[in-house]
N, C-alpha and C positions, 0 to 999 in steps of 0.2 A: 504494500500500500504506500503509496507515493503522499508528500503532505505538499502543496503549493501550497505559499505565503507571499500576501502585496495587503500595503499598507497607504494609505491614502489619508491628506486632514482635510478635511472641508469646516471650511464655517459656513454651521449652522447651529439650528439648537438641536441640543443631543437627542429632544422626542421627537422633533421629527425627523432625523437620522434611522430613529428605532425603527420606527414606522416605515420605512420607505425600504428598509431589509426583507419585511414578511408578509404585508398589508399587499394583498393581490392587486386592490386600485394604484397600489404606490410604486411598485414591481416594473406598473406596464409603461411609467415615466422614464427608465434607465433601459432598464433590460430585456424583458419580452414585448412581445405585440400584444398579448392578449393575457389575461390573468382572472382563473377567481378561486374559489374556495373560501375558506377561516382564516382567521388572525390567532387565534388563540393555542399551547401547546396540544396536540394532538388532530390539530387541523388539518384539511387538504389542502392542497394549493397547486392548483392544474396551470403550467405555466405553455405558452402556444410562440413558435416558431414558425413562418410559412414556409410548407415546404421538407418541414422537418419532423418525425415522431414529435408529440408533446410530452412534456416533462411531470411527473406527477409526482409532490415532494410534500415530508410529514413535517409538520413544526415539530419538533422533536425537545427543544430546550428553549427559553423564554426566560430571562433575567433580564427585568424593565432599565431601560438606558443602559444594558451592561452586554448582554450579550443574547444573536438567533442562531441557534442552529438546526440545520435544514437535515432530513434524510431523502434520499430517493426514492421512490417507492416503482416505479418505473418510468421507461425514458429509452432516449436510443444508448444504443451497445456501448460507444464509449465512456457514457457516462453511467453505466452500470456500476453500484455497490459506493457512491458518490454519497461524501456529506458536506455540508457548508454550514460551517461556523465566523458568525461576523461579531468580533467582540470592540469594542467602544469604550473610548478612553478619552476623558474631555482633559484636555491641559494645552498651554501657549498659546491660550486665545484659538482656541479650535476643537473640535472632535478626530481623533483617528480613529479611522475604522480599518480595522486586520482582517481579511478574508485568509481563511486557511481553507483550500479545498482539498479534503481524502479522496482521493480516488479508488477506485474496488482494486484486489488483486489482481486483476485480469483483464485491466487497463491498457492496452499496447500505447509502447512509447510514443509515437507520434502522436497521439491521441495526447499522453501529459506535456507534450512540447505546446501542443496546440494552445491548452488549457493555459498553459503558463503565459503564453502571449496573448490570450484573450483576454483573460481577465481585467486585465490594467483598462483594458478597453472602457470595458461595465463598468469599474471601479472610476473612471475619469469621467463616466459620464452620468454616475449618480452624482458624485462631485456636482456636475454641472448642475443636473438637475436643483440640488438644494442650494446653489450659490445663485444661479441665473434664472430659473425657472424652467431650463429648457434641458433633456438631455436628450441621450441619441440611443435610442432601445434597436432592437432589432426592426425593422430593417435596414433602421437609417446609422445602423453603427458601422464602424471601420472594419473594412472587410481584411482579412489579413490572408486569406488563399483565394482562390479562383476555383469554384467548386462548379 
């Protein structure tokens, strides 16, 4: 099991930071195109890519202003046996927010290369989203292959 880590500060206020990690309306600002399910731990949260299997992920842990983490529950191949954990840390006039992505054992490497360069992606454009108002979810984010 592979652990990717990216860290990122945004100023903003650290609740709606929390919120915009696991709240499916807050998701579709940064990252997916389409989102819904619960906020609350044990929740669903059916995340929509076009074009691509959709994602279907458990709120699995919930510590308010502190920390979500996410489980897979199914999704495409590569991201099979996938957890996300975003923990949040207000200091220097800012929040940083740390993504640690697990990936299953049986993850092929290019698959965590991928990961590892996407991420920053999402991560720059939640940023946006809670500084500017605007972020760049899927489909309008930075494409990094030619698929």
């Amino acid at each position: 099991m592979n652990a990717i880590r990216h860290r990122v500060g945004i100023r903003a206020p650290l609740g709606n930071i929390y919120e915009a990690v696991h709240y499916p309306e807050k998701l579709t600002g940064w990252w997916a195109t389409t989102a819904s399910g619960g906020c609350e731990v044990g929740a669903r949260v059916e995340l929509c890519f076009p074009g691509y299997p959709s994602q279907l992920w458990e709120i699995a842990e919930l510590i308010p202003d502190e920390r979500v983490r996410l489980t897979l529950l199914s999704g495409p191949d590569p991201w099979l046996g996938s957890e996300l954990t975003f923990d949040l840390l207000e200091a220097d006039d800012q929040v940083f927010v740390t993504l640690t992505h697990r990936t299953g054992s049986n993850t092929p490497p290019e698959a965590v290369q991928y990961f590892t360069t996407k991420w920053p992606m999402f991560l720059v454009s939640l940023k946006a989203l809670l500084e500017t108002g605007t972020g760049m979810p899927y489909p309008d984010d930075i494409r990094i292959q030619h698929d």
